[in-house]
LUMBAFI-666888 format. One record per residue (C-alpha): residue in three letters; x, y, z; residue number from 0. Coordinates in steps of 0.25 Angstrom, whole numbers, m for minus. Example, Ala and Ser with C-alpha at 12.3 -4.5 7.8 and 13.67 -1.06 7.14 Angstrom:
REM LUMBAFI-666888
MIVEX ala 49 m18 31 0
MIVEX ser 55 m4 29 1
REM end
This chain:
REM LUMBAFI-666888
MIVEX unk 45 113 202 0
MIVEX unk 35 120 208 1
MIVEX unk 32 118 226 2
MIVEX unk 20 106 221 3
MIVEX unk 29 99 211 4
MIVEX unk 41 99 220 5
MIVEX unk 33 94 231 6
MIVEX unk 31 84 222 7
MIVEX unk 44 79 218 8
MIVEX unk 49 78 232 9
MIVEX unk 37 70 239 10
MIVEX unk 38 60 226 11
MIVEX unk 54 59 228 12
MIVEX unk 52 56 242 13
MIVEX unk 65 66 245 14
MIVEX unk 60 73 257 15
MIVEX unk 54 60 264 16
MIVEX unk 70 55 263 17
MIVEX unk 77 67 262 18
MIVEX unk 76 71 277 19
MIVEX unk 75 86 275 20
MIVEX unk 90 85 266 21
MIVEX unk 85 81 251 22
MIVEX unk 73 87 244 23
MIVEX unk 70 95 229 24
MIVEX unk 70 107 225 25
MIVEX unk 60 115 214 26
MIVEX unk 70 113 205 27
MIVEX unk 71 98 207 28
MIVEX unk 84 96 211 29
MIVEX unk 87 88 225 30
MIVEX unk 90 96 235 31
MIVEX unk 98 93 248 32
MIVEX unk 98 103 262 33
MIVEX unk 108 96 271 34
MIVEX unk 105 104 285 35
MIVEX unk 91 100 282 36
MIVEX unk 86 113 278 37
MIVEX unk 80 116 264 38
MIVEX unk 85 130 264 39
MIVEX unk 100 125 261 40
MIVEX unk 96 116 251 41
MIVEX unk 107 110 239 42
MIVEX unk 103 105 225 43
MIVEX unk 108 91 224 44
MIVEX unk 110 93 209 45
MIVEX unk 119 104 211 46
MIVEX unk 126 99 221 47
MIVEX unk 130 89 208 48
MIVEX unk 135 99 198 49
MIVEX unk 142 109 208 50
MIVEX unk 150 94 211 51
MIVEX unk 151 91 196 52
MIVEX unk 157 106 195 53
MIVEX unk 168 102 205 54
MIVEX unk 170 91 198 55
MIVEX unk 163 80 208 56
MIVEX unk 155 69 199 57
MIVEX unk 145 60 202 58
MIVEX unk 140 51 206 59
MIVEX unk 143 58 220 60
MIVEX unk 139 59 235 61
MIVEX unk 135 72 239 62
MIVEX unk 135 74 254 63
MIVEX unk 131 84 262 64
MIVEX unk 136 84 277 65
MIVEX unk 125 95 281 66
MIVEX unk 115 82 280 67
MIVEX unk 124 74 289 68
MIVEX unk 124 86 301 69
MIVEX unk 109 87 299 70
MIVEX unk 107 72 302 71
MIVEX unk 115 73 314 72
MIVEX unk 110 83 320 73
MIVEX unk 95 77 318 74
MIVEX unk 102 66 326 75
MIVEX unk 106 73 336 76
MIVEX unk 93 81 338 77
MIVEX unk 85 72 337 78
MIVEX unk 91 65 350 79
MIVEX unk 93 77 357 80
MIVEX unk 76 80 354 81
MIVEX unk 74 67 360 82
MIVEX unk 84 69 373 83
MIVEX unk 77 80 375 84
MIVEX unk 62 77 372 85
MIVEX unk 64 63 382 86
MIVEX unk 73 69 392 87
MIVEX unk 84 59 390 88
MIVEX unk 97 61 396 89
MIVEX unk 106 54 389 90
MIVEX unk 111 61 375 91
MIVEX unk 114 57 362 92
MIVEX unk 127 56 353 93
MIVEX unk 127 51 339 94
MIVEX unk 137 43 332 95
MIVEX unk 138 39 317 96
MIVEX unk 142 27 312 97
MIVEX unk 157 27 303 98
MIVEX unk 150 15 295 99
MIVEX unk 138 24 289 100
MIVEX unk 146 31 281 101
MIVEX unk 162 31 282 102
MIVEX unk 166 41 272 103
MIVEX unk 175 51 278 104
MIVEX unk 167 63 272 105
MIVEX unk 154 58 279 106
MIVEX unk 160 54 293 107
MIVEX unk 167 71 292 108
MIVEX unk 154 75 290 109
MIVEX unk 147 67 304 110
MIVEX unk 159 70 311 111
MIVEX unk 159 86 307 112
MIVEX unk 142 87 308 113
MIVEX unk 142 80 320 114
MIVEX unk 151 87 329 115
MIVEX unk 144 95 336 116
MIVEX unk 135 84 339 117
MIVEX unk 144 77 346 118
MIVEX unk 142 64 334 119
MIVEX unk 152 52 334 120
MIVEX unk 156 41 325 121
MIVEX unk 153 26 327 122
MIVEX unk 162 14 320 123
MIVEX unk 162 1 318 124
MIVEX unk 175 m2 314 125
MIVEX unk 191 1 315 126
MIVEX unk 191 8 303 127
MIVEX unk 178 19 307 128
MIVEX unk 185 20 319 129
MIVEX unk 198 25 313 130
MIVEX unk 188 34 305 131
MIVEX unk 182 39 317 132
MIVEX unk 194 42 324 133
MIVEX unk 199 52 314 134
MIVEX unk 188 62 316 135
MIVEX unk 187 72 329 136
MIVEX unk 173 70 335 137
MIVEX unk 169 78 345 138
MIVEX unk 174 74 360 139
MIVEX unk 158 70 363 140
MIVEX unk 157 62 350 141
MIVEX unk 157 45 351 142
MIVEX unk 166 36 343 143
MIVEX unk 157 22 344 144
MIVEX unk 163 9 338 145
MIVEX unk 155 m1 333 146
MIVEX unk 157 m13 328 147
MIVEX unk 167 m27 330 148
MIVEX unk 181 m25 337 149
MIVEX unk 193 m32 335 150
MIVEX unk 203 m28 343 151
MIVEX unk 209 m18 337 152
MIVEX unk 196 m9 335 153
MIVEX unk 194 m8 349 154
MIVEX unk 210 m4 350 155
MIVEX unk 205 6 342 156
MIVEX unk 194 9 350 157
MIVEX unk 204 12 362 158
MIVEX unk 213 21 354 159
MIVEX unk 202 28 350 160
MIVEX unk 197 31 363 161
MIVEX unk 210 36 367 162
MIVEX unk 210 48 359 163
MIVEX unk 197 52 367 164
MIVEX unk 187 48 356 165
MIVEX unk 173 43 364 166
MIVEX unk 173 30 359 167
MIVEX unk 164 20 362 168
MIVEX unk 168 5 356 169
MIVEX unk 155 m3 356 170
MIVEX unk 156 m18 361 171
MIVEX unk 150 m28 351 172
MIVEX unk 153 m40 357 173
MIVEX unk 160 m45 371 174
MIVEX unk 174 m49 364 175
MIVEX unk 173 m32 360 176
MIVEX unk 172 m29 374 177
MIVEX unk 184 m39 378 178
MIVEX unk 194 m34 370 179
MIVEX unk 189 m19 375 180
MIVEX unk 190 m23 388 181
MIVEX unk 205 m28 386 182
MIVEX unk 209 m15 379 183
MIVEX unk 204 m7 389 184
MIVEX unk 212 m15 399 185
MIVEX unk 226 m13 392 186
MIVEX unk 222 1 388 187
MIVEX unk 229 10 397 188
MIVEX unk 218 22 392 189
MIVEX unk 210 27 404 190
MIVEX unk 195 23 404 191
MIVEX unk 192 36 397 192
MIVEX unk 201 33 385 193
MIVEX unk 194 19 382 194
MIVEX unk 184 18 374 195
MIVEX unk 169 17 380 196
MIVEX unk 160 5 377 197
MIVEX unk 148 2 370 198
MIVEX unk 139 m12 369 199
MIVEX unk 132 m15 357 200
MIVEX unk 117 m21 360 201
MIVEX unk 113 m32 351 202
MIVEX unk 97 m30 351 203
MIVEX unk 86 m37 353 204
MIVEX unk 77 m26 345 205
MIVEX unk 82 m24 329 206
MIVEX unk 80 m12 321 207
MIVEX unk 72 m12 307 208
MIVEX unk 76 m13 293 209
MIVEX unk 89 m17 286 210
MIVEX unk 97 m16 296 211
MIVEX unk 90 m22 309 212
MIVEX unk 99 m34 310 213
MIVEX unk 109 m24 316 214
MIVEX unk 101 m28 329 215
MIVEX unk 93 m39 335 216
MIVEX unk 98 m53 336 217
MIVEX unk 107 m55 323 218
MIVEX unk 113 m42 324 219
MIVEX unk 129 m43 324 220
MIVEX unk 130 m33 334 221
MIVEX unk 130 m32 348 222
MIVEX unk 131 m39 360 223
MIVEX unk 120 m48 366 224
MIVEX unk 114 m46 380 225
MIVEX unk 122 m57 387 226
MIVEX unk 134 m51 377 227
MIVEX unk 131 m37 383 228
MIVEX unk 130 m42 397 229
MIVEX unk 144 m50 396 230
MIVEX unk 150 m36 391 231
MIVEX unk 145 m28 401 232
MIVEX unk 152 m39 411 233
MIVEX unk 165 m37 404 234
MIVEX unk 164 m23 404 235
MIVEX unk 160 m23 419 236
MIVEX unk 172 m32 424 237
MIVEX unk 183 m22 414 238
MIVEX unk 189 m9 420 239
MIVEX unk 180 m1 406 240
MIVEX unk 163 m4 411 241
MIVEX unk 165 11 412 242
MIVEX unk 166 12 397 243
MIVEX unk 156 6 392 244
MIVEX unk 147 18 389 245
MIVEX unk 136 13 377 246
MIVEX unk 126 3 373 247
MIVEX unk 124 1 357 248
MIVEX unk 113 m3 348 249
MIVEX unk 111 m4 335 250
MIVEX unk 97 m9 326 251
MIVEX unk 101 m5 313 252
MIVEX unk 105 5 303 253
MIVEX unk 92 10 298 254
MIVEX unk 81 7 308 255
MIVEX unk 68 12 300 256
MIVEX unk 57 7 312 257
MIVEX unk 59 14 322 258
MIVEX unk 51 6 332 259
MIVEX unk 63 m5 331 260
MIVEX unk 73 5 334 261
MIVEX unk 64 8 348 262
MIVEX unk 63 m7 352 263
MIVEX unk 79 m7 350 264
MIVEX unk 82 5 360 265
MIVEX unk 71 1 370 266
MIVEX unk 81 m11 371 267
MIVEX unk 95 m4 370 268
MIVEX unk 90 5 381 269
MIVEX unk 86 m7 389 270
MIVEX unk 101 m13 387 271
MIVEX unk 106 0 390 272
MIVEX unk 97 1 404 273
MIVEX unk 100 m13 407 274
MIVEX unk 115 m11 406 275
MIVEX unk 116 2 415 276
MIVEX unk 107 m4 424 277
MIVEX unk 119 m16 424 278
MIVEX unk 130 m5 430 279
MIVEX unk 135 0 417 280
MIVEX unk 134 14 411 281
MIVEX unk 133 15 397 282
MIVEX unk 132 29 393 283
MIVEX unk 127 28 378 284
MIVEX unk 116 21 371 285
MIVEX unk 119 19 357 286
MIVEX unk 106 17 349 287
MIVEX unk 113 14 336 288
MIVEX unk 111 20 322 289
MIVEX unk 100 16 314 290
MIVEX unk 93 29 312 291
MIVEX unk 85 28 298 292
MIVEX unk 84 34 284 293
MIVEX unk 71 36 276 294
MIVEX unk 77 31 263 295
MIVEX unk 64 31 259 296
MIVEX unk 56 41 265 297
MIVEX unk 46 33 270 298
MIVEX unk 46 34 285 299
MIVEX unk 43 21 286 300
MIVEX unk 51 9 291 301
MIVEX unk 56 4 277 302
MIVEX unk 69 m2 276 303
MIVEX unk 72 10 270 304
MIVEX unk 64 20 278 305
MIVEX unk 62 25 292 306
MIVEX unk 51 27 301 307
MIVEX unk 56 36 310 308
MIVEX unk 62 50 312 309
MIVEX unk 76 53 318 310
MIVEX unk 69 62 329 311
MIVEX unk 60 49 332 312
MIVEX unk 72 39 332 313
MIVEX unk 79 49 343 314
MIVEX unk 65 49 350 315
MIVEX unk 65 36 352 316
MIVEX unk 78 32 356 317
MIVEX unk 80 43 366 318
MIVEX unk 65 40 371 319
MIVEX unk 66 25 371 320
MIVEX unk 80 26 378 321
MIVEX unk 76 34 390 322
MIVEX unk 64 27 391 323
MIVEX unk 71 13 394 324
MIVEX unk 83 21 402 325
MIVEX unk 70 29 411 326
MIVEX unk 62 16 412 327
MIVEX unk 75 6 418 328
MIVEX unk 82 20 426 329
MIVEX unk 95 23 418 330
MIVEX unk 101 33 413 331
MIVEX unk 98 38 397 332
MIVEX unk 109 34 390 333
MIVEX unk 115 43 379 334
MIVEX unk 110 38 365 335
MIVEX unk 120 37 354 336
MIVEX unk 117 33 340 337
MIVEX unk 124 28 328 338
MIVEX unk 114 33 316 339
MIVEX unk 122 35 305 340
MIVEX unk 113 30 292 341
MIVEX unk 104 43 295 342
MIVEX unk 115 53 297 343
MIVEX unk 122 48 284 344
MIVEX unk 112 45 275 345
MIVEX unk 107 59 270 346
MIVEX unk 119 65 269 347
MIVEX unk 124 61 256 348
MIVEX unk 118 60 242 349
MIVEX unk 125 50 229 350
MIVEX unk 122 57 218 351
MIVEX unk 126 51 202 352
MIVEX unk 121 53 189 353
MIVEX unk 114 46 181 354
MIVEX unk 122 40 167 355
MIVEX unk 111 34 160 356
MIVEX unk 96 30 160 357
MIVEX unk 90 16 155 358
MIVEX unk 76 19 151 359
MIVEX unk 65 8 154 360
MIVEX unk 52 15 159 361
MIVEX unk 48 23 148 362
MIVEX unk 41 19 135 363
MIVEX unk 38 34 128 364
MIVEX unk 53 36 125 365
MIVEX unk 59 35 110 366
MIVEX unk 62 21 108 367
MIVEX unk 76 21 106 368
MIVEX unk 77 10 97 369
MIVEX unk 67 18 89 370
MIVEX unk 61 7 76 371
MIVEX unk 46 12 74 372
MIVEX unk 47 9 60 373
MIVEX unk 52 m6 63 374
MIVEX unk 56 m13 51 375
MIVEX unk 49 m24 46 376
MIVEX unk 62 m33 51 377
MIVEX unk 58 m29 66 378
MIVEX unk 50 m41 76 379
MIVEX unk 36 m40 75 380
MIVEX unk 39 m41 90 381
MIVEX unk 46 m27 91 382
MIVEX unk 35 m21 85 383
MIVEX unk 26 m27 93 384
MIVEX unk 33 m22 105 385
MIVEX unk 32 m8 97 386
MIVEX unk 17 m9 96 387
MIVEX unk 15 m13 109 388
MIVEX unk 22 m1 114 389
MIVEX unk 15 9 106 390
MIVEX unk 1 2 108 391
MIVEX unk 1 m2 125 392
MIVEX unk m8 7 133 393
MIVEX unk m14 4 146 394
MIVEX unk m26 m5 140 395
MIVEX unk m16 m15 135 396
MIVEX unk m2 m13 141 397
MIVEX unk m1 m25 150 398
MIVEX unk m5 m35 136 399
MIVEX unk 4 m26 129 400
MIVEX unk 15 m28 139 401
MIVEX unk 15 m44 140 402
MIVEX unk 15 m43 124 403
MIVEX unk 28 m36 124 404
MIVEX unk 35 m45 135 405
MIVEX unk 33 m57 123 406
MIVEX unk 37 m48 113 407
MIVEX unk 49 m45 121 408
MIVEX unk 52 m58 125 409
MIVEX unk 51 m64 110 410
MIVEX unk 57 m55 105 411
MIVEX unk 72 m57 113 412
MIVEX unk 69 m73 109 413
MIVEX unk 69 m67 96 414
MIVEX unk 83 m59 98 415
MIVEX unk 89 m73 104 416
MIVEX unk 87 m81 93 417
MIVEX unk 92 m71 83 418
MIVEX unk 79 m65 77 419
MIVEX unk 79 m50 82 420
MIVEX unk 92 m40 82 421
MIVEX unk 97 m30 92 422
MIVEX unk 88 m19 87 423
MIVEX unk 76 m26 88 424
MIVEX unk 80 m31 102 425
MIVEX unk 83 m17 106 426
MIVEX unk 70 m12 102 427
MIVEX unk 64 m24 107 428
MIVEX unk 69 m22 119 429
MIVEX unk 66 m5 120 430
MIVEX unk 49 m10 116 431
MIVEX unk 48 m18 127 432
MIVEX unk 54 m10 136 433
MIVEX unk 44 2 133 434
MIVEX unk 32 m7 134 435
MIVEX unk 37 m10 147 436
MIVEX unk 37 3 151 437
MIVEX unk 26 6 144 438
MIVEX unk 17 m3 149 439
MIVEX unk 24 m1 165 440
MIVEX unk 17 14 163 441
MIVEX unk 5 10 159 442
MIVEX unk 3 m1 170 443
MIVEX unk 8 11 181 444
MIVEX unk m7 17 179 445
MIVEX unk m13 4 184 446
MIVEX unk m16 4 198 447
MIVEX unk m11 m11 200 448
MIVEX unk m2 m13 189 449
MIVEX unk 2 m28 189 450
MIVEX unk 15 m37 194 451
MIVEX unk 20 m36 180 452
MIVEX unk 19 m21 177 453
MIVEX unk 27 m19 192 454
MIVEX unk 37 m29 189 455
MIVEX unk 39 m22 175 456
MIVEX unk 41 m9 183 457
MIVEX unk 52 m14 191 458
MIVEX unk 59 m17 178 459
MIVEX unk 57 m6 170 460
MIVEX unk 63 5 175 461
MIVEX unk 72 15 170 462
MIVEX unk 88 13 173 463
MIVEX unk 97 26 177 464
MIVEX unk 111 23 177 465
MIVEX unk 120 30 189 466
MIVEX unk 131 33 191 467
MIVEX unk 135 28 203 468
MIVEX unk 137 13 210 469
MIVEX unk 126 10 220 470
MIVEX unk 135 0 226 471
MIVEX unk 144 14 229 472
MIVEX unk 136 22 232 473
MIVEX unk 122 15 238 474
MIVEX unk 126 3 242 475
MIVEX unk 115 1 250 476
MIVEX unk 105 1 240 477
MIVEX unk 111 m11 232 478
MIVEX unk 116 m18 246 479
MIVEX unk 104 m17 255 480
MIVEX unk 93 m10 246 481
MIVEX unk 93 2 253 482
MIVEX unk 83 14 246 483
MIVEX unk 90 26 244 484
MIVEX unk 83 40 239 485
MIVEX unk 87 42 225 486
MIVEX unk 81 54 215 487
MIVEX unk 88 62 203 488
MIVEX unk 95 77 210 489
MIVEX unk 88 84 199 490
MIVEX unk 75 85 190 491
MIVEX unk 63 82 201 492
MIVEX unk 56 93 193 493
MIVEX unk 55 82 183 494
MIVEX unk 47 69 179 495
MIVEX unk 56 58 182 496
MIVEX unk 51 48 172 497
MIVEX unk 61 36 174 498
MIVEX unk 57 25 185 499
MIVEX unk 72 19 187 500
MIVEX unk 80 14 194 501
MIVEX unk 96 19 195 502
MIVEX unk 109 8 191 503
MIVEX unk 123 12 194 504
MIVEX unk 135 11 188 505
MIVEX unk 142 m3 192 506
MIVEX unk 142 m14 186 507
MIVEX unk 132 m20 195 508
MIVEX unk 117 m25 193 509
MIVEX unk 115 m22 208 510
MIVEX unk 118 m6 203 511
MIVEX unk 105 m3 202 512
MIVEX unk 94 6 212 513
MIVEX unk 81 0 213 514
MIVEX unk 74 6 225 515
MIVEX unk 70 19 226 516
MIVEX unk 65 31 234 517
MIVEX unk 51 37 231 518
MIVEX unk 39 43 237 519
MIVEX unk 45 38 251 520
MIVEX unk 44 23 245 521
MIVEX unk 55 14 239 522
MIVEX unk 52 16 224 523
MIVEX unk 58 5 212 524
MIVEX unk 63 14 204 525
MIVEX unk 67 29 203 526
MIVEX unk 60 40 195 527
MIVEX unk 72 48 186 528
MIVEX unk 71 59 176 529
MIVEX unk 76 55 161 530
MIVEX unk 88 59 156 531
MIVEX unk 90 74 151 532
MIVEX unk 104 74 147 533
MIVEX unk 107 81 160 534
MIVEX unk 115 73 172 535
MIVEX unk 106 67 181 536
MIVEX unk 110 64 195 537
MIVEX unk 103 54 205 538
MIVEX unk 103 56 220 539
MIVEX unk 105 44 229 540
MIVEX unk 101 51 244 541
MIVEX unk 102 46 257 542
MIVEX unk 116 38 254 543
MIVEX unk 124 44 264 544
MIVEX unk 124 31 277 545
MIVEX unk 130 18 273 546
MIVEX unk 132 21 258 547
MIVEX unk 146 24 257 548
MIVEX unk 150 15 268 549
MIVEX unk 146 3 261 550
MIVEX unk 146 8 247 551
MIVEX unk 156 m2 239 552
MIVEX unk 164 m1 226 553
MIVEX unk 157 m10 215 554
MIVEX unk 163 m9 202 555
MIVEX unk 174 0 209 556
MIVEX unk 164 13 209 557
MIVEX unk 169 20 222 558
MIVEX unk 165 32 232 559
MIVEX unk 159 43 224 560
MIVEX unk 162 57 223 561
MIVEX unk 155 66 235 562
MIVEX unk 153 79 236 563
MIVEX unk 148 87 250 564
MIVEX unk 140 98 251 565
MIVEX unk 136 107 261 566
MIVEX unk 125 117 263 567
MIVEX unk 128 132 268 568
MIVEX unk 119 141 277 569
MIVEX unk 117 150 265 570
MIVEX unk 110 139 258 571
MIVEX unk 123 138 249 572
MIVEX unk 129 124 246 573
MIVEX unk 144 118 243 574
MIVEX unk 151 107 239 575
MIVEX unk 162 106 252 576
MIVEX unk 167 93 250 577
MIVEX unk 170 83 237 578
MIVEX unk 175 70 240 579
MIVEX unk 180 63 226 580
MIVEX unk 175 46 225 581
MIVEX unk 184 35 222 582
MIVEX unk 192 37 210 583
MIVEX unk 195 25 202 584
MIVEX unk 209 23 209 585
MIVEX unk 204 22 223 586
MIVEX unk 193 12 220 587
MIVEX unk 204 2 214 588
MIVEX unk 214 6 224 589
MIVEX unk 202 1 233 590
MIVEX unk 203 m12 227 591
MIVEX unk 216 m16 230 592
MIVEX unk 220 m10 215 593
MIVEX unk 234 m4 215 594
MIVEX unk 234 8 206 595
MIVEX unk 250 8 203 596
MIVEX unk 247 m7 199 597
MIVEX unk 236 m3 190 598
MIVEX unk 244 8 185 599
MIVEX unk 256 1 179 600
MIVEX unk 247 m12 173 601
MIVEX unk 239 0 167 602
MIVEX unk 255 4 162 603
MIVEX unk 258 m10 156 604
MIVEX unk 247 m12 151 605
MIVEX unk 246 3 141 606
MIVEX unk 263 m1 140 607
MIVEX unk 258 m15 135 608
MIVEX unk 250 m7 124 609
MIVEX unk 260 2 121 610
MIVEX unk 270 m10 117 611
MIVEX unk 260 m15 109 612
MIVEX unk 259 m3 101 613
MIVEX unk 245 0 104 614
MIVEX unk 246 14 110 615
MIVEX unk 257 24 112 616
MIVEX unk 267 26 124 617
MIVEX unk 259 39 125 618
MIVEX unk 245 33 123 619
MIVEX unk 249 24 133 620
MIVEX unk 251 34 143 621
MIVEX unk 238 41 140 622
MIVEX unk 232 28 143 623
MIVEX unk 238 27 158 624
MIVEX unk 237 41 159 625
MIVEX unk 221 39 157 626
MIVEX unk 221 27 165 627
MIVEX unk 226 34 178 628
MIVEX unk 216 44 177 629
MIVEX unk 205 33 176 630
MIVEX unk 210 29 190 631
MIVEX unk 207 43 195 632
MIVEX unk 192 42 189 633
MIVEX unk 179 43 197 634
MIVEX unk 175 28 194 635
MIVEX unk 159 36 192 636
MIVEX unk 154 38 180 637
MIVEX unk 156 53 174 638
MIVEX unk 144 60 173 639
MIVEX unk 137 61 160 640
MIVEX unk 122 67 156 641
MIVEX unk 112 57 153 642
MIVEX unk 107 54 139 643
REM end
């Protein structure tokens, strides 16, 4: 492609309004990714995939790249520090990210390694994060916040934790939290150093924007109410640990995308926060809570998919709004933790899966493949009416021409019922009406307002590709919630694509199916893909790496998929450094409570059944079991194959 053409392609795809500086295109067409942000030390997506398929590492699989994750973080942490600076704050800023965006073990060495030097902790929210968290050294500045309800044994926890000179803050969400706390403290023989600092969680007023804002306001689950907050603080008072408590905590929602609600929410944490110090305390951290967005979508805008807002500008205005309130009631700055993880996480990984077959409906120039243009005298009248319709609509009589074909379609399947047409003649039937369809959907797109009927028709007849992956693995969110994620083909953006579609996975689920798209910076219906070639054909699902593999769930026993990492060296070189293999069959039914040595010897009896029986052979028999072992070892995926 030339500089015009490939200008082109990437302002059409929307890449670089999502992208953030880490995905774009090349001349070539492929998708590329630069994971320190710089364009210099670029990677090809597609052959990211065959270099993986050399080492034997099959799709569909996540390919991560923990240069992304470092980047992101240190935008965090500049972008605070611009703003400390630019509004003479005193406080400072620490960032923690939450266990719960994405768990797995290879993500969480990836934040704790990137963000040493930064000083980075780690939040959690229940007893199991929190025997995660303890396993990794963070540096002796970093935070260790836990979040969440406590029984008894999560705060005992808490105490041991803090033992080993972690700086662990447990955040009260509820006054029988800071009961129990207080009574540990009392029978703790640790010294006041050794036990763990105390956080309040504020319930707000003020609530956050789209789909998460019910994390605040009035029906949130969290937090303490003002006359909660206020009895605390007596407790805490009258107990030999007030000194400990050392944080205030909000939270309005996992992805803000206004960021004027965000601003109303920290005028009035900073208020709490002034209010409370004026009352004798000394809390040392104000924690603003995560909820920095993604642009999904590419928009700017404040879409539920979407945000209106930069990260510099969110640190802006929480470092400006805070010392604002603290100057204007005469306390001290507090120092600002946050607890974004979504936009930490998001860009650093890519689900990429081939594509196994293509459904076409959107085109009407094809071969027909139930090919009858001699049509026998035996054939309906209505077929070839439908055949002469097709030949004979243009854009003078396409809509009359259209209605025709819905009654010739719609008697002719009476016909079928009642025993008068054959499968053939249904087939082609069927195959007629689907090309006038299309046909007449292509000529109604030059109409400047084509009717309710043609735009119904449009959501309907689109083209079907078949991946192969499970949404509900992989996406969860966008079957759960109808969260918009990016997707385009690695490869052939030097191309037409001439397939509107939509993408269907592999389980055997109707929900399986991606209707909303990205394109041109807007949510699209559909999807424009390339026909098949006979080559493999891979499909990239971008920004998946907050939340996905978290809440991803096992439907129709399809488990974690294979990932492969990949880092980028000064040199602009590039290598695989880490492959992680998915769930193999076994695993996902040992999951499930399935015992294998159980399975194994009904699997015996069963093949010793046949042999009795005469069937198969002793030796037969053993080929069987030995075949069936294997199976349990499988990738549960589908292996690849080219498309036809």
């Amino acid at each position: 492609m030339n500089l015009w053409q490939l200008q082109e392609v990437i302002e059409k795809s929307g890449i670089e309004a999502w992208g953030a500086g880490y995905f774009s295109i090349n001349s070539d067409g492929d998708i590329v990714c630069s994971p320190t942000g710089d364009k210099k030390f670029s990677v090809s997506l597609p052959q990211i995939v065959e270099k993986a398929k050399s080492i034997k590492v099959s799709t569909p699989l996540i390919l991560r790249f923990p240069q992304v994750v470092k980047s992101q973080l240190n935008q965090m942490f500049s972008a605070f520090q611009n703003s400390i600076k630019e509004f003479s704050y005193s406080g400072s800023y620490q960032g923690v990210f939450p266990f719960k965006v994405n768990q797995r073990r290879e993500f969480i060495d990836s934040i704790v390694s990137c963000g040493k030097d930064l000083n980075w902790g780690l939040e959690v929210g229940s007893k199991t994060e929190l025997m995660a968290a303890l396993s990794y050294k963070l540096s002796k500045d970093s935070l260790l916040i836990c979040n969440g309800f406590k029984d008894k044994e999560f705060i005992e926890m808490a105490f041991t934790a803090a033992s080993m000179k972690r700086r662990l803050i447990i955040v009260v969400e509820g006054p029988d939290e800071l009961e129990r706390i207080i009574k540990e403290a009392e029978k703790s023989k640790l010294v006041e150093e050794c036990i763990p600092a105390i956080g309040f969680r504020m319930r707000m007023y003020s609530k956050g924007s789209g789909k998460w804002q019910k994390s605040s306001g009035a029906e949130s689950k969290f937090g303490l109410t003002t006359a909660e907050l206020l009895r605390s603080l007596d407790l805490l008072s009258n107990s030999k640990i007030k000194n400990r408590f050392q944080m205030l905590h909000f939270h309005v929602g996992s992805q803000i995308t206004a960021i004027k609600r965000f601003k109303n929410a920290l005028r009035e944490a900073a208020q709490v926060y002034a209010k409370v110090y004026k009352l004798g305390f000394s809390p040392k951290y104000l924690n603003i809570g995560g909820g920095v967005g993604v642009d999904y979508e590419g928009s700017r805008s404040n879409s539920q998919s979407s945000v209106n807002y930069s990260l510099q500008e969110f640190a802006n205005d929480a470092v400006y709004v805070i010392g604002d309130v603290c100057k204007n009631e005469n306390v001290p700055n507090p120092d600002i933790i946050t607890e974004s993880g979504r936009v930490i996480a998001a860009y650093h990984s890519v689900i990429v899966t081939d594509i196994r077959e293509v459904q076409v409906h959107d085109r009407f120039d094809l071969p027909l493949k139930n090919n009858n243009s001699n049509f026998s005298k035996d054939v309906h009248k209505y077929i070839k009416e439908l055949s002469y319709i097709l030949e004979n609509m243009s854009s003078q009589n396409f809509s009359e021409y259209y209605h025709d074909a819905i009654e010739y379609h719609d008697d002719l399947f009476s016909l079928f019922n009642l025993g008068y047409l054959n499968l053939q003649e249904r087939a082609l039937a069927e195959e007629l009406y689907s090309r006038i369809c299309a046909k007449a959907l292509h000529l109604s797109s030059f109409q400047k307002h084509p009717s309710e009927e043609f735009l119904s028709l449009q959501k309907l007849n689109v083209s079907k590709y078949l991946a192969n992956f499970s949404i509900f693995q992989s996406i969860p969110d966008a079957w759960a919630i109808d969260q918009l994620f990016p997707v385009l083909p690695l490869s052939r953006h030097g191309e037409k694509a001439i397939h509107r579609a939509k993408i269907v996975d592999i389980t055997c689920d109707s929900d399986g199916c991606l209707e909303r798209f990205v394109g041109e910076r807007k949510e699209m219906p559909t999807v424009n893909l390339h026909a098949p070639n006979g080559d493999p054909y891979y499909l990239g699902f971008f920004l998946v790496g907050a939340y996905q593999e978290s809440l991803a769930n096992e439907h129709n026993l399809f488990g974690a998929i294979n990932e492969v990492e990949v880092f980028v060296k000064d040199n602009g070189s590039w290598e695989i450094s880490k492959t992680t293999s998915g769930d193999p069959i076994k695993e996902l039914l040992v999951c499930r409570n399935y015992e294998l040595d159980d399975m194994i010897q009904s699997y015996k009896n069963q093949i010793q059944s046949v042999i009795e029986d005469d069937e198969i052979t002793e030796k037969e028999g053993i080929k069987v079991l030995d075949k069936l072992s294997v199976y349990l070892e499988s990738y549960p995926y589908l292996k690849e194959k080219t498309v036809d």
